[in-house]
GUTI-311644 format. One line per 2 residues: number of its first residue (from 1); their letters; for each residue x, y, z of C-alpha. Coordinates in nm, 2 decimals, padded with zeros to 4 digits. Layout:
! GUTI-311644
NUM) a) X Y Z; ...
END
This chain:
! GUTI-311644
1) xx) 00.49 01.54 -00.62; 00.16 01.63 -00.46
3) xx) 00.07 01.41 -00.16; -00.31 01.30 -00.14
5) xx) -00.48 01.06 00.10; -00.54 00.68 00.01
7) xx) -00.85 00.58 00.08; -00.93 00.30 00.17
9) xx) -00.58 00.28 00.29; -00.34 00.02 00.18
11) xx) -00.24 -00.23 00.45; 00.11 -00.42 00.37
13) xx) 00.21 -00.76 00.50; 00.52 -00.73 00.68
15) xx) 00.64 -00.75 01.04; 00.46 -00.56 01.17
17) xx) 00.20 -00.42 00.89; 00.22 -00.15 00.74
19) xx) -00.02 00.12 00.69; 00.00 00.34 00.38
21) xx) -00.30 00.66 00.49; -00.11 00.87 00.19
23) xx) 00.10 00.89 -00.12; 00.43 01.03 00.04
25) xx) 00.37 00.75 00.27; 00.37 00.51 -00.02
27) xx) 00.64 00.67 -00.25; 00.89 00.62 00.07
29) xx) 00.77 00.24 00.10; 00.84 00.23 -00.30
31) xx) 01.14 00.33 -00.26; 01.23 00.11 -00.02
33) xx) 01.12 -00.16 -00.22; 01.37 -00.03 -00.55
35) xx) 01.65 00.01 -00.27; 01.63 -00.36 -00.19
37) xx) 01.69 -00.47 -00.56; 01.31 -00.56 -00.58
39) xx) 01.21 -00.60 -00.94; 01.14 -00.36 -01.25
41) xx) 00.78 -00.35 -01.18; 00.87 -00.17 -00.85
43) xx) 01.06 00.11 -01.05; 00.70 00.15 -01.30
45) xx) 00.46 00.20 -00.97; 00.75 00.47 -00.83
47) xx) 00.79 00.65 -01.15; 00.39 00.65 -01.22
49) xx) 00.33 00.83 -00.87; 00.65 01.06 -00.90
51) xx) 00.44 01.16 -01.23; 00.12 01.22 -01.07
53) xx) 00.05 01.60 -01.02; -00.34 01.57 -00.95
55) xx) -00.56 01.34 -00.75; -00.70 01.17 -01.05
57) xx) -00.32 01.08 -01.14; -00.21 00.99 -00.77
59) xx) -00.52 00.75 -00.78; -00.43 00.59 -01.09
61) xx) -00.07 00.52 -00.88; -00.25 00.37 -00.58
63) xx) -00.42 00.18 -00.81; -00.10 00.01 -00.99
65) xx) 00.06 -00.04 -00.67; -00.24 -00.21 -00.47
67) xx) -00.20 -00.45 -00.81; 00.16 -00.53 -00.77
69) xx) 00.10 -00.57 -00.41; -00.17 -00.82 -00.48
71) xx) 00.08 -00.98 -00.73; 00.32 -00.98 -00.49
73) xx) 00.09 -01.13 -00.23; 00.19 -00.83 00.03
75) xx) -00.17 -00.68 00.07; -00.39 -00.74 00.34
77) xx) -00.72 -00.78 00.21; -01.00 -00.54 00.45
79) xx) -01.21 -00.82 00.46; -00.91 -01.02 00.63
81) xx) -00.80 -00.71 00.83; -01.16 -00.69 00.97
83) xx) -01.21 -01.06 01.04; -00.87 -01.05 01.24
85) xx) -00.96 -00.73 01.44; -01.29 -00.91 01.52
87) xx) -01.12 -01.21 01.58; -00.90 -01.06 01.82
89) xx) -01.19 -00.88 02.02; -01.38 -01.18 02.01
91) xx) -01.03 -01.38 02.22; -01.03 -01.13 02.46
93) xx) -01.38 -01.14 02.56; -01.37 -01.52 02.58
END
């Protein structure tokens, strides 16, 4: 499988985030995923990027899997992930 760059990148709710900046990068958190007996729909996103072999394909991947992360309630939204980096500037200048 070709790796390409996600962009915007995919930020993950976990402890602490995670930051997926390209494809291998998400495959191996996929995996991880299937590995912990997480559901079918896990298996779906891994197989649709293990059958990506362009950047079109690879982007149709991303796309599943920011869905199923949504689903899942594991994405960080940008619009949160900005609001909490400004958030956080804003605490230390008080």
């Amino acid at each position: 499988m070709p790796d390409f760059p996600i962009d915007p990148e995919l930020r993950i709710r976990a402890s602490p985030p995670i930051v997926l900046h390209r494809t291998i990068e998400a495959v191996g958190f996929i995996r991880q995923q299937v590995m912990s007996g997480a559901d079918r729909a896990w298996e779906d996103v891994l197989e649709s990027f293990e059958a990506a072999v362009d950047e079109w394909s690879a982007m149709e991947a991303v796309v599943h899997l920011e869905l199923l992360l949504e689903a899942e309630d594991l994405l960080i939204e940008k619009s949160t992930a900005r609001a909490a980096r400004s958030g956080h500037g804003q605490s230390r200048a008080a």
